[in-house]
C-alpha positions in Angstrom: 51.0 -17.6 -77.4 50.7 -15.2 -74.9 48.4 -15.3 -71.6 46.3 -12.9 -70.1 43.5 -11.5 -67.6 40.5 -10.1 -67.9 39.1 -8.2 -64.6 37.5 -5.5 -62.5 40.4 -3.5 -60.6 40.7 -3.6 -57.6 40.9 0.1 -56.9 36.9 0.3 -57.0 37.0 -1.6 -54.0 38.5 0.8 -52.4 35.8 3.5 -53.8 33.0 0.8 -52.8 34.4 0.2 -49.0 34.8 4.4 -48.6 31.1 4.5 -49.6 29.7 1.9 -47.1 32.0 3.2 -44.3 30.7 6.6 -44.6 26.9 4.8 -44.8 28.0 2.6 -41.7 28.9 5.7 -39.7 25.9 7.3 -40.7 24.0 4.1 -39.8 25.5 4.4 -36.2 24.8 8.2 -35.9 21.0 7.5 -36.8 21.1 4.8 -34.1 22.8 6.3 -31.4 20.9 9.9 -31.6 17.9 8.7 -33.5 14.4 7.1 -32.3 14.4 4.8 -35.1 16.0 1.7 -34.2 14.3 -0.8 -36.4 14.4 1.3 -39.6 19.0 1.6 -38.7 19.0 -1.9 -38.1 17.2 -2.8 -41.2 19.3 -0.4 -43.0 22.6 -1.2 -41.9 22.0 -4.9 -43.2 20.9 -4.0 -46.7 24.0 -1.9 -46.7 25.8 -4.7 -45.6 24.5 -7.5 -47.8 24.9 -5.4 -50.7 28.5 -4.2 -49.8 29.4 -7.9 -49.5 28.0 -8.7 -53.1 29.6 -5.5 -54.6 33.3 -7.0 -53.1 32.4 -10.5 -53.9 31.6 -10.3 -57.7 34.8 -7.6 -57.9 36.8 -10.4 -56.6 35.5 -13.6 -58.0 35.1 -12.7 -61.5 37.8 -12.9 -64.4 38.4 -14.1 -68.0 42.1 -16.0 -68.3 43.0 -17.1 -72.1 45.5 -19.0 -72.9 46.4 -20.7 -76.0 42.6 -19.8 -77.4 41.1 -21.3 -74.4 39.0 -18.7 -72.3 38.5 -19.4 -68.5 35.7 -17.6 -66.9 35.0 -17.6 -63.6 31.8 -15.6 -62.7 30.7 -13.2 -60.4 29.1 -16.1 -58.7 31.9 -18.2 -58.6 30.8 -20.6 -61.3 33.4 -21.5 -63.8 33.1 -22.6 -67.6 35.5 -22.2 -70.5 35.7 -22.8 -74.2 38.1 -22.6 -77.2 38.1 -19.7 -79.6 36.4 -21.7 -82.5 33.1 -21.3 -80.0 33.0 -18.2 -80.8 29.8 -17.5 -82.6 30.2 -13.8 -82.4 31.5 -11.2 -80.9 29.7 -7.6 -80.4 31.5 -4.6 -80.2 29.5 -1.8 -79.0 30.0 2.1 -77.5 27.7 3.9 -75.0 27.7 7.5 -75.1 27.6 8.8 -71.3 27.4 12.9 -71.6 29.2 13.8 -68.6 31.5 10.4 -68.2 32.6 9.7 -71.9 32.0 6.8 -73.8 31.9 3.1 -72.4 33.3 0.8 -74.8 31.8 -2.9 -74.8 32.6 -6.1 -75.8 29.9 -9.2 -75.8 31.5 -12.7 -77.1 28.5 -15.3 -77.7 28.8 -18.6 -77.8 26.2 -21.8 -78.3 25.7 -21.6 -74.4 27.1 -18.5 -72.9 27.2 -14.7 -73.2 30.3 -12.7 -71.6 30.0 -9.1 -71.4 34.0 -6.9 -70.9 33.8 -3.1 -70.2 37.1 -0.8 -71.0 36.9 -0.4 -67.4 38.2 -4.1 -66.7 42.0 -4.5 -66.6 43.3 -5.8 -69.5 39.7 -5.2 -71.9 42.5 -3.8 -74.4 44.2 -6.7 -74.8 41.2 -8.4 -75.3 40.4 -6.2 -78.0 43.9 -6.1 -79.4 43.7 -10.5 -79.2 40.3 -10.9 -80.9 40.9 -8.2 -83.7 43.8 -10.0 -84.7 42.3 -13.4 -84.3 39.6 -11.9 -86.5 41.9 -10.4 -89.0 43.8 -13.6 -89.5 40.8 -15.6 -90.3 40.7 -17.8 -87.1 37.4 -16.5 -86.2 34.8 -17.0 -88.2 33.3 -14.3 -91.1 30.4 -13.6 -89.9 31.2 -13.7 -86.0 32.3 -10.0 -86.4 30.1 -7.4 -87.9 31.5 -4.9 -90.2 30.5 -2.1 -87.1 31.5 -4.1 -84.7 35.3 -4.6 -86.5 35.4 -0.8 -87.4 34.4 0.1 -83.4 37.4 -2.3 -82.6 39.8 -0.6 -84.9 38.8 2.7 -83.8 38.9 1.4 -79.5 42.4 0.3 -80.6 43.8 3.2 -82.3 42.5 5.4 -79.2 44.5 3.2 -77.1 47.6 4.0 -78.5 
């Protein structure tokens, strides 16, 4: 059985700490020619608070399966897992964005938890490619996978290729 990852890439961080450097700069320009001091300093900690939770939940959360176990750590840091026969179901579902393409979704349910996996995460293919063949070999249950959501998982697949 072969193991695998589930995460954000870490190239966004790079696009996330570009963004709050320019935003810090500007932050200091305000301050340094501006009259508003309280307004920069209340700004500059927003900015930083929220860069800080961008790179934390980049960082702390992944899915690892391994032998049909999933391991998820949050973007909070908490960690659960549970076996493939959890799986209640499993939603496969497609956004159309006009000017940035489809965004291609997958949303496993179980009794207690709900994971959602973008095509943007590294390795979301294999995901797809793992539970489509788990699915076609009967070890997921029939009715965990809706006939759309099996047909959107053929068609993410053969795009992939």
């Amino acid at each position: 059985m072969k193991e695998f990852e589930v995460r954000f890439p870490k190239n966004d961080l790079l696009v996330t700490g570009a963004i709050y450097l320019a935003f810090a700069v500007l932050c200091v320009l305000m301050f340094v020619f501006g009259r508003h001091f309280k307004f920069n300093v209340v700004f500059f900690v927003i900015l930083t608070v929220m860069f800080v939770m961008t790179v934390l939940s980049n960082c702390l959360f992944h899915l690892r399966v391994s032998d049909d176990v999933f391991k998820v750590r949050t973007k909070f840091g908490k960690s659960y897992g549970f076996d493939l026969k959890d799986i209640k179901e499993i939603e496969c579902s497609d956004h159309n964005r006009p000017k940035l393409g489809p965004l291609y979704e997958i949303t496993i349910y179980t009794d207690s938890n709900e994971l959602e996996l973008n095509h943007s995460m590294e390795g979301f293919y294999t995901l797809a490619e793992y539970l489509l063949v788990k699915y076609e070999n009967g070890e997921l249950g029939n009715n965990s996978v809706s006939k759309e959501s099996h047909e959107l998982m053929v068609k993410i697949m053969q795009m992939k290729k």
